[in-house]
N, C-alpha and C positions, 0 to 999 in steps of 0.2 A: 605791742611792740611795733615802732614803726616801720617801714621797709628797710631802712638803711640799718637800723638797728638790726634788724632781721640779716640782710645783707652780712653786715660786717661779722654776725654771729654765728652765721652758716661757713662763710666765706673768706673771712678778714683772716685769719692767719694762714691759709694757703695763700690767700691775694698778698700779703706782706713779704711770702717766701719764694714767690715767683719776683715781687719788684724788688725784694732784696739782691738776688742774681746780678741783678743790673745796675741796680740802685740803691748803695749797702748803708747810706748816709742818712738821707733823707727820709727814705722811707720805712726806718728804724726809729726815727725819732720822731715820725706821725704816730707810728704804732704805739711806742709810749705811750703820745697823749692821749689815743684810744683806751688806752689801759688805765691813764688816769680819769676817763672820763664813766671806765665801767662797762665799754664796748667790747674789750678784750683783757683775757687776762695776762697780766704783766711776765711773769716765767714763759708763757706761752709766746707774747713776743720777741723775745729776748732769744726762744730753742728756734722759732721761726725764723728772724733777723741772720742769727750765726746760720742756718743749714744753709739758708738761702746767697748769703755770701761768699760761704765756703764753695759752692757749687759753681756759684758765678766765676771763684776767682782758678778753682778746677777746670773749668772752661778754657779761659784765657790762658791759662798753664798749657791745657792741650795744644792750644792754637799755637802757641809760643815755640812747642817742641814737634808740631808737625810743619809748620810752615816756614823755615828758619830761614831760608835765604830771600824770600819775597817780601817779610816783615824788614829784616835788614838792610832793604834798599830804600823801605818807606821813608820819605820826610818826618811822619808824626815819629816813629822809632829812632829814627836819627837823631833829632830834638830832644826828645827826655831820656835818652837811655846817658848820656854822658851825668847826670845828677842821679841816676839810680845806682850806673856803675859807682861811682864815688860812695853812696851810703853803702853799695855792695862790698868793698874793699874793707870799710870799717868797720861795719858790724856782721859781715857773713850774711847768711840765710835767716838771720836776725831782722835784716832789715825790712822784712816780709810782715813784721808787727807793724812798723812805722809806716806801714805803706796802707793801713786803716787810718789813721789819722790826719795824713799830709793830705788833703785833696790834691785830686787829680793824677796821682800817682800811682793807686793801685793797679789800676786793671795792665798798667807798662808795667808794674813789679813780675804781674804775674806772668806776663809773655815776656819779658826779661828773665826770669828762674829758669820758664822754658828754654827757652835760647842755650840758658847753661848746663843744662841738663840737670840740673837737681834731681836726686835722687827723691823721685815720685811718693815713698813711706819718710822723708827728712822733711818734704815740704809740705803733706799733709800734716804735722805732728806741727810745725811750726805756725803753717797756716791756720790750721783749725784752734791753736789761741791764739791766734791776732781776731778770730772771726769773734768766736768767743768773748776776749776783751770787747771789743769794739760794740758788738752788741749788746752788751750789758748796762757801758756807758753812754753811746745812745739811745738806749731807752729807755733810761733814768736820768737823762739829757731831759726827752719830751715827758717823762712823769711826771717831775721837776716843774716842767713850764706849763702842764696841763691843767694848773689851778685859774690861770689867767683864761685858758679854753673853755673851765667851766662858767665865766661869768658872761661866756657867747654863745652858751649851750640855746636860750629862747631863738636866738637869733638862727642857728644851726638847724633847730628843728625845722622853723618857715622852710630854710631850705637845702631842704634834705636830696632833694629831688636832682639841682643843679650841682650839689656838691656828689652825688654820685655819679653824674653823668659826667662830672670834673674828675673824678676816679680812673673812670672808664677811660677816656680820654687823653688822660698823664699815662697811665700803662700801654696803651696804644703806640703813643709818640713815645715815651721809652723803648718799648719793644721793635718798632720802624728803626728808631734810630739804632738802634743795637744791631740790627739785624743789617741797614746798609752800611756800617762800620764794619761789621764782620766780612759780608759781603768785598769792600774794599780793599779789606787785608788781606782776603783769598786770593784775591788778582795778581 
């Protein structure tokens, strides 16, 4: 087994459940093609993907309903919450699914819920199938497209080396960036 095999087999669906947190899109549909590649198993992305999302988007919820009035003045808040409020209006605490889909909108649904106080066991129950859905379908998004990854599999193997220190790396600057975002909205 190579290292990165090794890696991803020791490692890869904590590693997926920690970038899911932050990163519920993209880093659900590598894991897919992980799984169609045979690095990961497929269920195991898909419970990884959702915890990791739900978690992240529990986060953001917290942050939403302990910092209410300093989120409220931000610029980024100010900006998206008029196109959140409106799906809010029409579809309730509903709109909490669509906010897996639409990029860019999730992580403001979820300090938007905050905001309104949602009833903490309404929005888990809600959230946790939007995670759910959304994980499912990207990860059989990259299943899907991981036939095309196995015909780069020789190519992968050469380099295995730079594509994990590319890993290492993407999570790093995910996590930085996460962390001075959070940081910014504490202020």
């Amino acid at each position: 087994m190579t290292p990165l095999e090794q890696f991803l087999s020791d490692h890869g669906l904590l590693s997926l459940l920690l970038l899911a947190t932050v990163e519920g899109d993209v880093s659900i549909v590598v894991g897919g093609v992980l799984a169609h590649l045979g690095l990961l198993p497929l269920p195991g992305v898909i419970l990884a993907g959702a915890a990791g999302n739900l978690i992240g988007d529990c986060a953001w919820f917290a942050i939403g309903r302990r910092f209410r009035l300093p989120i409220r003045e931000h610029w980024l808040f100010r900006a998206v919450r008029p196109g959140v409020e409106r799906l809010a209006q029409r579809f309730g605490a509903w709109q909490l699914l669509a906010a897996h889909l639409v990029y860019g909108t999730r992580s403001m649904s979820m300090v938007f819920w905050g905001q309104r106080e949602l009833p903490l066991p309404r929005f888990l129950v809600v959230d946790a199938l939007g995670c759910a859905l959304a994980s499912i379908g990207f990860a059989l998004v990259g299943y899907g497209v991981g036939s095309g990854a196995t015909a780069l599999t020789g190519e992968v193997k050469r380099m295995e080396y730079y594509l994990l220190a590319a890993l290492v790396a993407g999570g790093l600057l995910v996590w930085g960036t996460t962390r001075l975002i959070r940081r910014k909205l504490g202020r």
